[in-house]
Structure formats: structure tokens, C-alpha cells
PDBQT receptor file of N, H, CA, C and O in Angstrom, charges set to zero:
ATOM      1  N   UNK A   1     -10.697 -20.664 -74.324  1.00  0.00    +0.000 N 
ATOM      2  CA  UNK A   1     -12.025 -20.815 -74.904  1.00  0.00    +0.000 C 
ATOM      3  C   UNK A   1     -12.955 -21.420 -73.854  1.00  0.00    +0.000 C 
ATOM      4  O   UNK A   1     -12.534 -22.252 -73.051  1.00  0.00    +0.000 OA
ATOM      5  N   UNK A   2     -14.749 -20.821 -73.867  1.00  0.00    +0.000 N 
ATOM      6  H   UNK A   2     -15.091 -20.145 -74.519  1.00  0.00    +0.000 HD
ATOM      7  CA  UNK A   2     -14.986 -21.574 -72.859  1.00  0.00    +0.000 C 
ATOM      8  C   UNK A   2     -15.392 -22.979 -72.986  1.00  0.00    +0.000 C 
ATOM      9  O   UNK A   2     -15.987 -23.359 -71.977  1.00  0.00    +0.000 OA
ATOM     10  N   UNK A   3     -15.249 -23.985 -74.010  1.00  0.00    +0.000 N 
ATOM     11  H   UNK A   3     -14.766 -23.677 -74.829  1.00  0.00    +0.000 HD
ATOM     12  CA  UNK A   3     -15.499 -25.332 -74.293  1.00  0.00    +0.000 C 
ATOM     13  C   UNK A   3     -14.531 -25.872 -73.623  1.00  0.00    +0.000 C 
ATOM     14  O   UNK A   3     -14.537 -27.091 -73.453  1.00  0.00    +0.000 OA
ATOM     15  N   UNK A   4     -13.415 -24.999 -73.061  1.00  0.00    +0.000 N 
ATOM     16  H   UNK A   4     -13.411 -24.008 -73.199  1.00  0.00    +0.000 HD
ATOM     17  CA  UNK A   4     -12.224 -25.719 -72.520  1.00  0.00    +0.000 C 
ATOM     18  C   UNK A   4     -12.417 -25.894 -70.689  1.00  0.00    +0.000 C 
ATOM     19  O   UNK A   4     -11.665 -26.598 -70.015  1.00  0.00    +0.000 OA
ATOM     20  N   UNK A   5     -13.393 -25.222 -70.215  1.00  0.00    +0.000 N 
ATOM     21  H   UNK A   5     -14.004 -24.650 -70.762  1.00  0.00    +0.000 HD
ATOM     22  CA  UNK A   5     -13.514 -25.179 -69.261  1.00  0.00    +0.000 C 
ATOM     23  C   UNK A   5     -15.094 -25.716 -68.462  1.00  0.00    +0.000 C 
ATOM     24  O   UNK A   5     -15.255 -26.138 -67.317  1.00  0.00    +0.000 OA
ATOM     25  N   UNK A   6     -15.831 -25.561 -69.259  1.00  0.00    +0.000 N 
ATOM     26  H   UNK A   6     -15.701 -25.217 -70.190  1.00  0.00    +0.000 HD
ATOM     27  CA  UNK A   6     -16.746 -26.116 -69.214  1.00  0.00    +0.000 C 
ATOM     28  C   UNK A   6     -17.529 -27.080 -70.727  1.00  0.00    +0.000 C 
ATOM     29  O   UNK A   6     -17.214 -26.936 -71.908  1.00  0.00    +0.000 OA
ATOM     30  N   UNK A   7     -18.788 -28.205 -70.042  1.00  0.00    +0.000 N 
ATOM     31  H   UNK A   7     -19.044 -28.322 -69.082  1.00  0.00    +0.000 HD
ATOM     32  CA  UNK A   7     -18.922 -28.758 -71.337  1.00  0.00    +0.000 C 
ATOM     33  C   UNK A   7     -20.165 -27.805 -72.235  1.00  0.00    +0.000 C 
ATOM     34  O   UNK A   7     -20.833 -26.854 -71.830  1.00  0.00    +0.000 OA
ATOM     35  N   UNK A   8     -20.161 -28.269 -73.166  1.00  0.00    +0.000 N 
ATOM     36  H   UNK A   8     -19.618 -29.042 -73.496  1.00  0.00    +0.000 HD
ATOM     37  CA  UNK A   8     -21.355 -27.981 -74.318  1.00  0.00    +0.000 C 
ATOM     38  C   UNK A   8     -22.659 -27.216 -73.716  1.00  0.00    +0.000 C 
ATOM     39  O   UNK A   8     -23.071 -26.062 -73.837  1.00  0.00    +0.000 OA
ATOM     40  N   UNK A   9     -23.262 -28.690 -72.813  1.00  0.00    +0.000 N 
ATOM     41  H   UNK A   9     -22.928 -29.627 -72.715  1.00  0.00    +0.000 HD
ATOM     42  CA  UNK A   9     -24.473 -28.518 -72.394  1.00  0.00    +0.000 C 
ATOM     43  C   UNK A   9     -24.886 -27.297 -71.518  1.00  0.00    +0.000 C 
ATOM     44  O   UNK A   9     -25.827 -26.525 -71.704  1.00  0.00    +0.000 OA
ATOM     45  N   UNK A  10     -23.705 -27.305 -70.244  1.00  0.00    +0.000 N 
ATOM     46  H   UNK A  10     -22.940 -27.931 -70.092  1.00  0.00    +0.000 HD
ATOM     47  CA  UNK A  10     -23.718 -26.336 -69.332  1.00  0.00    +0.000 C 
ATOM     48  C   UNK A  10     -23.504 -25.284 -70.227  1.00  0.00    +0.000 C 
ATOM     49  O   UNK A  10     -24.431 -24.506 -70.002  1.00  0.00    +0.000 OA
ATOM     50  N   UNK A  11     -22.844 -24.847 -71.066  1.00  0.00    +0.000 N 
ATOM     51  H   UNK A  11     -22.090 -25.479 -71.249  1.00  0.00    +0.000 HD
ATOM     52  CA  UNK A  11     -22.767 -23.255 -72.023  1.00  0.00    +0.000 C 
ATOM     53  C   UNK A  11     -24.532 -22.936 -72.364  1.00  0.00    +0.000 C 
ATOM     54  O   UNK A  11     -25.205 -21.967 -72.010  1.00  0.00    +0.000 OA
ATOM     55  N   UNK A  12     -24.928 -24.114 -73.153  1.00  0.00    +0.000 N 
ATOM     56  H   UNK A  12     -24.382 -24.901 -73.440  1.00  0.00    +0.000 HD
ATOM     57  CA  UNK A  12     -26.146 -23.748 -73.602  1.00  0.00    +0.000 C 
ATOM     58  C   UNK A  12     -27.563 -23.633 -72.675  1.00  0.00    +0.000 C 
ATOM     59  O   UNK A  12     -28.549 -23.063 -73.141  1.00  0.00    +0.000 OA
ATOM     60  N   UNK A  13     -27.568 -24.174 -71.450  1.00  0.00    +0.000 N 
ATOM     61  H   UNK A  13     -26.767 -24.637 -71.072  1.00  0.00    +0.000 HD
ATOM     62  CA  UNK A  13     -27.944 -23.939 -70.630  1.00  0.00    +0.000 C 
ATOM     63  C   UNK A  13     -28.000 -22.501 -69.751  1.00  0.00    +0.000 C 
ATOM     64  O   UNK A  13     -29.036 -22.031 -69.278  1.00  0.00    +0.000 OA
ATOM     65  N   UNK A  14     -27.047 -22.079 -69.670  1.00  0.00    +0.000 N 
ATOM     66  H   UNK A  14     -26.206 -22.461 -70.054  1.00  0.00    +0.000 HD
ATOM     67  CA  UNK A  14     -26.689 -20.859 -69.440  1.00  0.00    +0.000 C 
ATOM     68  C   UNK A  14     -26.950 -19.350 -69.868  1.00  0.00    +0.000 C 
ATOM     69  O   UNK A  14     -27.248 -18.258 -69.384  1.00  0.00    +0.000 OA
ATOM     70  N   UNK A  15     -26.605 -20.065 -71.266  1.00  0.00    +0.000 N 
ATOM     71  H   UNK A  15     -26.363 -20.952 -71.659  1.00  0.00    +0.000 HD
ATOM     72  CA  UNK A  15     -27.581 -19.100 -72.399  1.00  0.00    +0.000 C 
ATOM     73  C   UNK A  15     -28.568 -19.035 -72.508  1.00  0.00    +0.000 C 
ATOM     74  O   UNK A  15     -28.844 -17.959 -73.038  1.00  0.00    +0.000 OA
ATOM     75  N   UNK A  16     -29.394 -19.600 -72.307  1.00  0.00    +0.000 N 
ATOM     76  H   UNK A  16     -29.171 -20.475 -71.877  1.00  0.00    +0.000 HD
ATOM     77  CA  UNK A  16     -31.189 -19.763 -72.465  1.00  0.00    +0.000 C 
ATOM     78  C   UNK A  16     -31.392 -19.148 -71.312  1.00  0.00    +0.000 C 
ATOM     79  O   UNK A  16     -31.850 -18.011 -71.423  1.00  0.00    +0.000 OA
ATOM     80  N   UNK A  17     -31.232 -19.470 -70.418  1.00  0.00    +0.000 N 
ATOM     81  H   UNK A  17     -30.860 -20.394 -70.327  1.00  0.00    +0.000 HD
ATOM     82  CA  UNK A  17     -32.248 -18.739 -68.925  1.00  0.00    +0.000 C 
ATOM     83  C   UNK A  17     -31.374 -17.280 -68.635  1.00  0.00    +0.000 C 
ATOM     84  O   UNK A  17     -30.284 -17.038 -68.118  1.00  0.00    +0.000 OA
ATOM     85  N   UNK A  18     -32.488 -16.428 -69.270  1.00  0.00    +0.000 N 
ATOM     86  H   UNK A  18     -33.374 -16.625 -69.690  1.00  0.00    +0.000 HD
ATOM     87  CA  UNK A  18     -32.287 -15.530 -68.994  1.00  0.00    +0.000 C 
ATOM     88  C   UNK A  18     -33.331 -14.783 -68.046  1.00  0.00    +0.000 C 
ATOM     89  O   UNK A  18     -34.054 -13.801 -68.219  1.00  0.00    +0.000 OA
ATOM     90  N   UNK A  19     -33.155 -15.490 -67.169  1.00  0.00    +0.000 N 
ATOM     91  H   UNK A  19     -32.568 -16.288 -67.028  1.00  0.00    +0.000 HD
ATOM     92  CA  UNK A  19     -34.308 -15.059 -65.870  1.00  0.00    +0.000 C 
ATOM     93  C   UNK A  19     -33.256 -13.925 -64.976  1.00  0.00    +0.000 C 
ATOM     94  O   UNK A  19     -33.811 -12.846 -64.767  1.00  0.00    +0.000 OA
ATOM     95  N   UNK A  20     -32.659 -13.975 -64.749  1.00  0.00    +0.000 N 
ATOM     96  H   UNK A  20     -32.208 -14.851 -64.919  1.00  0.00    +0.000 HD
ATOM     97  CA  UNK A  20     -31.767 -12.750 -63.749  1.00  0.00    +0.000 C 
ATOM     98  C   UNK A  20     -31.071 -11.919 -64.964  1.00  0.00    +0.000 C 
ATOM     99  O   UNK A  20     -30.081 -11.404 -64.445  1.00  0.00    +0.000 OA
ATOM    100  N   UNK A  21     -31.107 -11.641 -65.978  1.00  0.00    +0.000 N 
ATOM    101  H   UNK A  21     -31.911 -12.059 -66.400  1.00  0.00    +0.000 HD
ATOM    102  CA  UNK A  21     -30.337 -10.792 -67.043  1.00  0.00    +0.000 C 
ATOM    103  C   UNK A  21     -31.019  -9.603 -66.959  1.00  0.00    +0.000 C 
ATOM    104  O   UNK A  21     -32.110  -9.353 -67.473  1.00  0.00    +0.000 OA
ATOM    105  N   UNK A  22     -30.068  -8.600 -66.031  1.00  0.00    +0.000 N 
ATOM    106  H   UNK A  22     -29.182  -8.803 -65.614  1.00  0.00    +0.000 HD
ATOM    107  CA  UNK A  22     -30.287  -7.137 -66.216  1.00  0.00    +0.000 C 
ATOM    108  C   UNK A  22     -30.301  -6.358 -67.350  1.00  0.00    +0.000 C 
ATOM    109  O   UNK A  22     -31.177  -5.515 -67.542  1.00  0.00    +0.000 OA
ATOM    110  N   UNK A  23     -29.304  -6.595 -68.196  1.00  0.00    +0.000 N 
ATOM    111  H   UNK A  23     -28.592  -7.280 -68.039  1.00  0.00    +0.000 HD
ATOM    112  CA  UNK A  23     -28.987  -5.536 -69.591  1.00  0.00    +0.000 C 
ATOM    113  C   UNK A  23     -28.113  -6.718 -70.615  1.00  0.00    +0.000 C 
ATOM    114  O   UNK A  23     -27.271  -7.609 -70.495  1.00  0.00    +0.000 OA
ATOM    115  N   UNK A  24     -29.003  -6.003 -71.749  1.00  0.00    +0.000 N 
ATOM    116  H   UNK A  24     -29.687  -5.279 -71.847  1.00  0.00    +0.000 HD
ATOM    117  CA  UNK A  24     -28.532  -6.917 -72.824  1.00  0.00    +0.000 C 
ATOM    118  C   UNK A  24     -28.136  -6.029 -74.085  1.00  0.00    +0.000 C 
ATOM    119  O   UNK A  24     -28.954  -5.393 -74.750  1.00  0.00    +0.000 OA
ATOM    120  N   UNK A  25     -26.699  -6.077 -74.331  1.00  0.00    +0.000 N 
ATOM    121  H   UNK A  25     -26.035  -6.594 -73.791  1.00  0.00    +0.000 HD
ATOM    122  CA  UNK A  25     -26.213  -5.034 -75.550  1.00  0.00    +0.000 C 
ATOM    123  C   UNK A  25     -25.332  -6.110 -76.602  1.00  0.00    +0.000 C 
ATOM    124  O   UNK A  25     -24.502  -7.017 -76.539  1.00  0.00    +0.000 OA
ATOM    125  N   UNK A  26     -26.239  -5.229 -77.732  1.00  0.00    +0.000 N 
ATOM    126  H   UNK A  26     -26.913  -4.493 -77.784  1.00  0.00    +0.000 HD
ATOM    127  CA  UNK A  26     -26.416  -6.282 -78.559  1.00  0.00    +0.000 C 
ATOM    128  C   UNK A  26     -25.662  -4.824 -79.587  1.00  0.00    +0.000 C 
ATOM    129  O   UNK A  26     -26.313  -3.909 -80.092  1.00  0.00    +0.000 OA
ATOM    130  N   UNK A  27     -24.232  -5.005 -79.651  1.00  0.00    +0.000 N 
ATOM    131  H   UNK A  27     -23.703  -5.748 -79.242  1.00  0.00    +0.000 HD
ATOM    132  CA  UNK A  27     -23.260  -4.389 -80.418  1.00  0.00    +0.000 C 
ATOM    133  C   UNK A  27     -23.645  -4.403 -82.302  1.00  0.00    +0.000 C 
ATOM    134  O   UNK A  27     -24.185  -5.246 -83.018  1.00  0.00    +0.000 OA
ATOM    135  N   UNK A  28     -23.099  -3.137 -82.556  1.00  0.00    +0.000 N 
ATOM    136  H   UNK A  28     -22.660  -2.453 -81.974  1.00  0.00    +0.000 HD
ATOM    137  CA  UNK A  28     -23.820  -2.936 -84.206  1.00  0.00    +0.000 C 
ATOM    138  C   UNK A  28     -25.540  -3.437 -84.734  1.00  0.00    +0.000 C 
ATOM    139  O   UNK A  28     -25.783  -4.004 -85.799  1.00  0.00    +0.000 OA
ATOM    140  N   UNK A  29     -26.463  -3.092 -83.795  1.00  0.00    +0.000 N 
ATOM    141  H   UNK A  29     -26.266  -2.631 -82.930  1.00  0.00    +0.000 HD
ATOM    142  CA  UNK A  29     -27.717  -3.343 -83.898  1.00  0.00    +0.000 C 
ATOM    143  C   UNK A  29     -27.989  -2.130 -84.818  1.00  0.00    +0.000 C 
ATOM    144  O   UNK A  29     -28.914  -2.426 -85.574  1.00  0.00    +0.000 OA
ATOM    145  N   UNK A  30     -27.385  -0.469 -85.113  1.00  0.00    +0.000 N 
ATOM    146  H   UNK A  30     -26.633  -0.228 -84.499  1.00  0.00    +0.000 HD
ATOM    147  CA  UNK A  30     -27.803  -0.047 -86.146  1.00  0.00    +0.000 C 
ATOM    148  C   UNK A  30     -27.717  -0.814 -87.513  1.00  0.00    +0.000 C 
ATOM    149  O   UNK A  30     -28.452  -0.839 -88.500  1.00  0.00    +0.000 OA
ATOM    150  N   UNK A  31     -26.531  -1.431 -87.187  1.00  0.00    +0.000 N 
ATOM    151  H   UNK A  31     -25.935  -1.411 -86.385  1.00  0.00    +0.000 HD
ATOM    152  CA  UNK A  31     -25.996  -2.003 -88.915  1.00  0.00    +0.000 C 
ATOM    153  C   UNK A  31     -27.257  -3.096 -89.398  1.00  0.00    +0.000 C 
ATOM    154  O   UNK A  31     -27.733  -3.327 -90.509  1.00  0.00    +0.000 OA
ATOM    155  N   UNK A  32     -27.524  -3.578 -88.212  1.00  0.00    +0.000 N 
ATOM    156  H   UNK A  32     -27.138  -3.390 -87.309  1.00  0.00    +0.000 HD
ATOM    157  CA  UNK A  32     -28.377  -4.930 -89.012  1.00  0.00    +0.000 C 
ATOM    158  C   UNK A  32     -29.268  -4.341 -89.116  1.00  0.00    +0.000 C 
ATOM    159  O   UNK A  32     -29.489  -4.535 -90.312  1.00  0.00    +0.000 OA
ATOM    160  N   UNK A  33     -30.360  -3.447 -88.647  1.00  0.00    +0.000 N 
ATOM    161  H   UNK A  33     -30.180  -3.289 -87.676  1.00  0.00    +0.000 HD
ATOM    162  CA  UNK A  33     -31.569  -2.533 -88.985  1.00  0.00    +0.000 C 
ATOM    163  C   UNK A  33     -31.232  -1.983 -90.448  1.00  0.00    +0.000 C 
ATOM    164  O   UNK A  33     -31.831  -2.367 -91.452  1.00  0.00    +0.000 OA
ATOM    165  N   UNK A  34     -30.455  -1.270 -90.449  1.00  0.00    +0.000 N 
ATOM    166  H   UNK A  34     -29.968  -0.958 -89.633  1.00  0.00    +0.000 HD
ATOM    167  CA  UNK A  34     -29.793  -0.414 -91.566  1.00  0.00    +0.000 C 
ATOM    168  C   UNK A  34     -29.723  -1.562 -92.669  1.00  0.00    +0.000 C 
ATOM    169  O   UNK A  34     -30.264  -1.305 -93.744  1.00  0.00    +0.000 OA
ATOM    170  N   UNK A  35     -28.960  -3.114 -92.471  1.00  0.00    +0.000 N 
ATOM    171  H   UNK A  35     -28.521  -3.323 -91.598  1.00  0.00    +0.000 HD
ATOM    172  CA  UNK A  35     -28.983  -3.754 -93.810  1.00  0.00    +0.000 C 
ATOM    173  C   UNK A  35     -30.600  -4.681 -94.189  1.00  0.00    +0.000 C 
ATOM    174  O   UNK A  35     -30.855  -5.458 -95.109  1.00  0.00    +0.000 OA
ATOM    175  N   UNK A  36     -31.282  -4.285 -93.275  1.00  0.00    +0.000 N 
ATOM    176  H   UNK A  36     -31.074  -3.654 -92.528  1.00  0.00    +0.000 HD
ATOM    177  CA  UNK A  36     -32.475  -5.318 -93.286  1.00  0.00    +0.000 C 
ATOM    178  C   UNK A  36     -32.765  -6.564 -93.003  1.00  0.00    +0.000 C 
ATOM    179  O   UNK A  36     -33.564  -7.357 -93.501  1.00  0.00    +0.000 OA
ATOM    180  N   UNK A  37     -31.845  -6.652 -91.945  1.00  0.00    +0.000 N 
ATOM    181  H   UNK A  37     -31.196  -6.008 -91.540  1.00  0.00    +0.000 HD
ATOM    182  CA  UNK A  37     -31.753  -7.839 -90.881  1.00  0.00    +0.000 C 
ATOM    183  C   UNK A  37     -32.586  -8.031 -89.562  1.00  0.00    +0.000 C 
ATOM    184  O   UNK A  37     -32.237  -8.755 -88.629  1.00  0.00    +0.000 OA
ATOM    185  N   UNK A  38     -34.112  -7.035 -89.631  1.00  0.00    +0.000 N 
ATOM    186  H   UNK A  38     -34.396  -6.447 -90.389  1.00  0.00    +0.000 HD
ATOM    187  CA  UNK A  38     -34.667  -6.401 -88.444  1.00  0.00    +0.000 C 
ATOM    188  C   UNK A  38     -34.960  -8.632 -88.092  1.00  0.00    +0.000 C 
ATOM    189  O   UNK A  38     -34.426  -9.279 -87.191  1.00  0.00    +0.000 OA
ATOM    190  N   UNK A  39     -35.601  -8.986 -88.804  1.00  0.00    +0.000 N 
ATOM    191  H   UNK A  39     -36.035  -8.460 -89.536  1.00  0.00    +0.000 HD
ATOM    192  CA  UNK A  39     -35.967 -10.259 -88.477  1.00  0.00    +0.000 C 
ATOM    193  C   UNK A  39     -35.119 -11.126 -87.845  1.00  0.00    +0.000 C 
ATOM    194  O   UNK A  39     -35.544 -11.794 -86.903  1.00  0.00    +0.000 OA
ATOM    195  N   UNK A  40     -33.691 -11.245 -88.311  1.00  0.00    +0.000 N 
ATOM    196  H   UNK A  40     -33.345 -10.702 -89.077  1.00  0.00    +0.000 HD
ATOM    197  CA  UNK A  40     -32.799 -11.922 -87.234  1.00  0.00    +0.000 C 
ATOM    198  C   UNK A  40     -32.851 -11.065 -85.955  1.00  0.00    +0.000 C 
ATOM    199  O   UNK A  40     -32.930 -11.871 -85.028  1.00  0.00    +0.000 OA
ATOM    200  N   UNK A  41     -32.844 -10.004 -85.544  1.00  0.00    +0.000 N 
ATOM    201  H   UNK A  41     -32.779  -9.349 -86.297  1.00  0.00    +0.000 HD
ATOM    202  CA  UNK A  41     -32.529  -9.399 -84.257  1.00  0.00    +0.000 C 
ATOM    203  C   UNK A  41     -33.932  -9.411 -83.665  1.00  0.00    +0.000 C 
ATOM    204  O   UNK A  41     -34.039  -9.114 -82.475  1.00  0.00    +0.000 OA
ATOM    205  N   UNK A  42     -35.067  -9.736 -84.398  1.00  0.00    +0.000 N 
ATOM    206  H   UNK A  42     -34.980  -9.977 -85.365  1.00  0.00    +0.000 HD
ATOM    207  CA  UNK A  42     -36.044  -9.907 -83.137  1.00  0.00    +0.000 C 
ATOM    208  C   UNK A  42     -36.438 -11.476 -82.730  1.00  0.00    +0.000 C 
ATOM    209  O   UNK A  42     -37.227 -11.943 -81.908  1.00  0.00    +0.000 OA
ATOM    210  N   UNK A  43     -35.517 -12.067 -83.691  1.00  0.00    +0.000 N 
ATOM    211  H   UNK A  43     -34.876 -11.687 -84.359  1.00  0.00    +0.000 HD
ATOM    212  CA  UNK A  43     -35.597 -13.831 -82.927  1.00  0.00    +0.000 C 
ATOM    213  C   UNK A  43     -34.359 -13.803 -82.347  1.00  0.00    +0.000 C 
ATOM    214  O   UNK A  43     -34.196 -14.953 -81.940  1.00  0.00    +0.000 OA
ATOM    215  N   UNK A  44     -33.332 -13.115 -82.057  1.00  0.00    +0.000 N 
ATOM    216  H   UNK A  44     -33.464 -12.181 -82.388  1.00  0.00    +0.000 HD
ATOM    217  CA  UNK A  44     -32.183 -12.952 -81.515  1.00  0.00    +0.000 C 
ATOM    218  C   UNK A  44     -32.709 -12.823 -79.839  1.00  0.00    +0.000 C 
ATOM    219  O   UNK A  44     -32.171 -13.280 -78.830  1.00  0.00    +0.000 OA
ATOM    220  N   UNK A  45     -34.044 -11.969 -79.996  1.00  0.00    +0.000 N 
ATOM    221  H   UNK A  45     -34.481 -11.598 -80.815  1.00  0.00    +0.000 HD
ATOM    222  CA  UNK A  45     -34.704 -11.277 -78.712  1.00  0.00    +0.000 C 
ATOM    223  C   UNK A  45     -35.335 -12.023 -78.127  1.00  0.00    +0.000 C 
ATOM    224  O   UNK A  45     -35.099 -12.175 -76.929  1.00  0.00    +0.000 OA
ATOM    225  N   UNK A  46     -36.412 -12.788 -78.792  1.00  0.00    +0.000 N 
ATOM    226  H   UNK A  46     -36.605 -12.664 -79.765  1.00  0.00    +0.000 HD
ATOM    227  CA  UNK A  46     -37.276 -14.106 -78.425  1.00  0.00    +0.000 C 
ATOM    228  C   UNK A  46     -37.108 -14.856 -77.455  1.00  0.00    +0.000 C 
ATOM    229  O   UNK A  46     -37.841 -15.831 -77.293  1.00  0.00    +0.000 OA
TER     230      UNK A  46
């Protein structure tokens, strides 16, 4: 797991800057359109 290798902060850090992120696939994005979840997936995007 990665909590085991690194701490908390550095994960979430990591996650936020998405300044060098080439491609972002965001798996079963028909399904959540399809169930009417468009609003979580565009603060997912934010």
C-alpha cells in the first residue's frame, strides 16, 4: 500500500499538482454520465 511507503502528506501533495500530467483516464466515465453523476466527474476535473 502506498501509506506504507510514503507519509499522508507527500501522497496528497502529489495528487494536487497536476502541472506535468499528460493524460488523465478516468475508467467507467460512461457509467457515471449514464447514472447522473455528471456533477461528481466535473469536480473530479476541477
Amino acid at each position: 500500500m502506498i501509506k506504507d511507503i510514503v507519509n499522508e502528506e507527500a501522497v496528497c501533495q502529489y495528487l494536487s499538482d497536476w502541472a506535468r500530467l499528460l493524460y488523465l483516464v478516468i475508467d467507467e466515465t460512461n457509467r457515471m454520465v449514464e447514472k447522473g453523476h455528471f456533477h461528481k466527474l466535473k469536480d473530479i476535473l476541477k
